[in-house]
C-alpha positions in Angstrom: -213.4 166.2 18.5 -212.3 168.5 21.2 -209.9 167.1 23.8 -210.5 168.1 27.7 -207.7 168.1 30.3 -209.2 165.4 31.4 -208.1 163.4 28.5 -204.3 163.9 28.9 -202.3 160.9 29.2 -201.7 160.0 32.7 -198.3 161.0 34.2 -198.8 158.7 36.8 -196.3 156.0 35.8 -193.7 158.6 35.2 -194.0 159.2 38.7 -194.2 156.0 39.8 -190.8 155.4 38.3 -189.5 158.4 39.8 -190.2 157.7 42.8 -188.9 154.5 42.7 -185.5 155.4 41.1 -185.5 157.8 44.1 -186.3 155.4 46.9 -183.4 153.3 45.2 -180.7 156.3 45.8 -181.8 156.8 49.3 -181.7 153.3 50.4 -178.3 153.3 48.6 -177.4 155.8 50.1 -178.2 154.7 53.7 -176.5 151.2 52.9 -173.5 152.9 51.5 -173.5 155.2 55.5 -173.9 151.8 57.0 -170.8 150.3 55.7 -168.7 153.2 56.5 -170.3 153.4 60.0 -169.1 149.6 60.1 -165.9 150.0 58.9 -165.2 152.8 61.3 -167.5 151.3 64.2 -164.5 151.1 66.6 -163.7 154.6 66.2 -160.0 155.5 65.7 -159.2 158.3 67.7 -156.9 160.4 65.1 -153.9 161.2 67.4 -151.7 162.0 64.6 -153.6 165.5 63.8 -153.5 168.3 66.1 -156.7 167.9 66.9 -157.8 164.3 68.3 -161.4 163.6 67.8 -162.8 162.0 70.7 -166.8 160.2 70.4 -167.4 158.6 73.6 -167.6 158.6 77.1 -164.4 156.8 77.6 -162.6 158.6 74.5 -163.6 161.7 76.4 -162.4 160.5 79.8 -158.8 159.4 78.9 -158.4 162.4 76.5 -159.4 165.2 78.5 -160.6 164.3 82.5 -157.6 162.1 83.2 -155.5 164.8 81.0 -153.4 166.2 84.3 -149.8 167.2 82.7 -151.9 170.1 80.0 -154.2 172.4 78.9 -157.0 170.8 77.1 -159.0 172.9 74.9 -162.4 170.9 73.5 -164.1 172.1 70.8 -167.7 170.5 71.1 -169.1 171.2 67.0 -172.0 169.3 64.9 -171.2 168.2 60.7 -174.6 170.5 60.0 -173.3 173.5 62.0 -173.0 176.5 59.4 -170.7 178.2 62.2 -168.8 175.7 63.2 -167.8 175.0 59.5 -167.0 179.0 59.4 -164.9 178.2 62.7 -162.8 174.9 61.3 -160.0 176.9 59.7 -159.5 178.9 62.8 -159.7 175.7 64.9 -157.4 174.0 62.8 -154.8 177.0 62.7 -154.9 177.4 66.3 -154.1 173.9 66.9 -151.2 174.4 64.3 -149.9 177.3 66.6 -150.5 175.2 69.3 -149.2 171.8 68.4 -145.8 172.4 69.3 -146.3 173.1 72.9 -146.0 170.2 74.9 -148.6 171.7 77.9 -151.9 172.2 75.7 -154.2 169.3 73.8 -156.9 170.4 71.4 -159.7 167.8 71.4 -162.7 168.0 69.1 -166.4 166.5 70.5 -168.2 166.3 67.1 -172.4 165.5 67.6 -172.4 162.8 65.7 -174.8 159.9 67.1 -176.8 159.4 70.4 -173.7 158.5 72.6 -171.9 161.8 71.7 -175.2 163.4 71.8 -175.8 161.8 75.8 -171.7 163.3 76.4 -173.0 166.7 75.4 -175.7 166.8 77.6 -173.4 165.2 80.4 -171.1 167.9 80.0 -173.7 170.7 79.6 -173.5 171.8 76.1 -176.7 173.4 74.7 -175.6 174.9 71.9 -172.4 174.5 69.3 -169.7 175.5 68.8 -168.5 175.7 72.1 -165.5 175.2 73.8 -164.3 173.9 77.9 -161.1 174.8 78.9 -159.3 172.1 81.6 -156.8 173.0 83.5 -154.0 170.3 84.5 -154.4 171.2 88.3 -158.5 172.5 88.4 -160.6 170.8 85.5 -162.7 172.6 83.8 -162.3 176.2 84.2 -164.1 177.7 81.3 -167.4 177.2 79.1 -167.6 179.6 76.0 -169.9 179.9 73.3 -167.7 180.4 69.8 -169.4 181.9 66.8 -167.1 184.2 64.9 -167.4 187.7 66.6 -166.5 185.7 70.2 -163.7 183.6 68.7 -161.1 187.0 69.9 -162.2 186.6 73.1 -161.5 183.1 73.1 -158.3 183.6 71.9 -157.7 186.2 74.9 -158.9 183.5 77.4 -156.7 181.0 76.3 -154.0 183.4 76.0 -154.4 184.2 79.6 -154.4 180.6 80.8 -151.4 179.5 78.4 -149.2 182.6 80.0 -150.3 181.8 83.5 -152.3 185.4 84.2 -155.5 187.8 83.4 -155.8 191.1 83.0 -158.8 192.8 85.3 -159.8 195.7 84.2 -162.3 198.2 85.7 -163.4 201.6 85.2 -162.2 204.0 87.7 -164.6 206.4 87.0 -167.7 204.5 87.9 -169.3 206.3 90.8 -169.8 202.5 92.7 -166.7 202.8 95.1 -167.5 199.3 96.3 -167.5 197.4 93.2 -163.8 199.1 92.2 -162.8 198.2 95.8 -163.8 194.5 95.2 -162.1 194.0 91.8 -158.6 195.8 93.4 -159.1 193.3 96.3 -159.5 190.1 93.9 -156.9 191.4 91.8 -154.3 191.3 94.7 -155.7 187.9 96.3 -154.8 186.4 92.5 -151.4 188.0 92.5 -150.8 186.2 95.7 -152.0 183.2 94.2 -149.6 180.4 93.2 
């Protein structure tokens, strides 16, 4: 007697019982996210690192808008974000360097639920990482994005801010006499600045 395919045992119960050992993991899983969401759900803001992690609208408000005495640099990143992963150790030795100044705060937004999701879109952010600068005097006087071919110029910015000046620069040679006119004029109405 000749057997056909369609005579083969069934696997059907096999993967019945997969499944089911795998619906038992996830659901574990999920309870297991629950009860560290719970046992977190007043979120404690870790002041004690050089970075404070801030994940709502009030967090956000006494951390960095009512901020008036520094600089505050916020780092706005998401757990999934390949680049901001690549970007932690820079973000964490720059707030090393930084930590010992008593005039700049480095405050990490992570997106991490629909409240820091609404803050993001309060505050503009369509894409991660990115980064605000506040001044103490002006609020917020710069939005970057951060990936790691901008992170240099990032570091120039906040260089510039943390010393007090900018460098303008402008090409001389450029035949637009108006436009080299302009930047000279800006450049001396900052000088004169405060």
């Amino acid at each position: 007697m000749q057997s056909s395919i369609f005579d083969m045992p069934s696997r059907e119960k096999e993967d019945e019982e997969q499944d089911n050992k795998n619906k038992k993991k996830f659901r574990m899983s999920n309870i297991l996210r629950r009860q560290n969401k719970q046992s977190d759900s007043p979120m404690v803001i870790k002041t004690n690192e050089m970075i404070t992690q801030v994940h709502s609208l009030q967090e956000y408000k006494t951390h960095v808008a009512d901020v008036t005495d520094a600089l505050v640099v916020v780092f706005f990143t998401a757990p999934w974000c390949r680049t901001c992963l690549r970007l932690k150790p820079k973000m964490k030795a720059m707030a090393a360097g930084l930590h010992s100044m008593q005039n700049v705060k480095v405050v990490q937004i992570p997106l991490l639920d629909k409240e820091s999701a609404a803050l993001f879109e309060g505050l503009g952010v369509k894409s991660f990482p990115f980064v605000h600068l506040y001044h103490p005097e002006e609020g917020l006087v710069e939005e970057l994005k951060l990936n790691r071919k901008l992170w240099n110029d990032f570091q120039k910015t906040l260089k510039e801010y943390l010393q007090g000046s900018c460098n303008v620069q402008y090409n001389e040679n450029e035949n637009d006499e108006d436009s080299i006119t302009a930047v000279r004029q800006e450049a001396a109405m900052s000088a004169l600045a405060p």
